[in-house]
N, C-alpha and C positions, 0 to 999 in steps of 0.2 A: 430712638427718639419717640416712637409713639407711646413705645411702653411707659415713656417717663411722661408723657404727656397724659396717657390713660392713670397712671399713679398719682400724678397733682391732681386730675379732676377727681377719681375716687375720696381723697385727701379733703378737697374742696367739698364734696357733698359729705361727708364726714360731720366736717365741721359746720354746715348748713345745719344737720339734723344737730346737731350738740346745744348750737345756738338758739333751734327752735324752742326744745327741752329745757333748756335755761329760763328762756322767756314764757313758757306755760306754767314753770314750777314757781317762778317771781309771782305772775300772774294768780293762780294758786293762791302764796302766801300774803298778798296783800290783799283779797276777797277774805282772805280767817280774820287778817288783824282789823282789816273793817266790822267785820261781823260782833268781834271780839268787841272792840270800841263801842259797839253801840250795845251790845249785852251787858256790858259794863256801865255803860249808862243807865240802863233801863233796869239795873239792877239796884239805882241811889249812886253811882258817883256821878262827879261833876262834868259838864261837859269840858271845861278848863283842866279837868285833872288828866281827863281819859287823852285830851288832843295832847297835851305836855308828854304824856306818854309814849303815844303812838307816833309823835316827832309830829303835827300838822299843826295848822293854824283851827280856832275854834272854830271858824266859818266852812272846813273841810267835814267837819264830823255835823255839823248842823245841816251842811247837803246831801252828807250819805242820809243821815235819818229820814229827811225830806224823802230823798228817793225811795227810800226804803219804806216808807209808809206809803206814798203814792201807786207801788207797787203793790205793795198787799190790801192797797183800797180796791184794787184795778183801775185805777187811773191812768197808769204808765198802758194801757197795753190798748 
């Protein structure tokens, strides 16, 4: 009985650690396609073309910029 109980919880932190990695590598991939979004902006397209793209509404890529400029003013910090 404990071994099977020591084998769920090994199992169970397993799957903690898999789930973190999942949620860092998401995290990861949506910090590029923001990055992405707005280099493509700032490279001449639209900000309608790039949100249509990246699945968000216009007003999503118009606050990352905000932030993203607010940031490299030092403003944010």
């Amino acid at each position: 009985m404990v071994e099977v109980r020591l084998d769920a919880l090994l199992e169970l932190r397993r799957a903690v650690m898999a789930e973190r990695a999942a949620r860092e590598d998401a995290d990861a991939a949506r910090e590029r396609m923001r990055k992405v979004a707005l280099d493509a902006v700032d490279a001449g397209a639209s900000v309608s073309e790039a949100a249509r793209l990246v699945g968000v509404p216009r007003s999503t890529l118009y606050r990352w910029r905000d932030g993203r400029d607010r940031t490299e003013s030092g403003e944010g910090l």
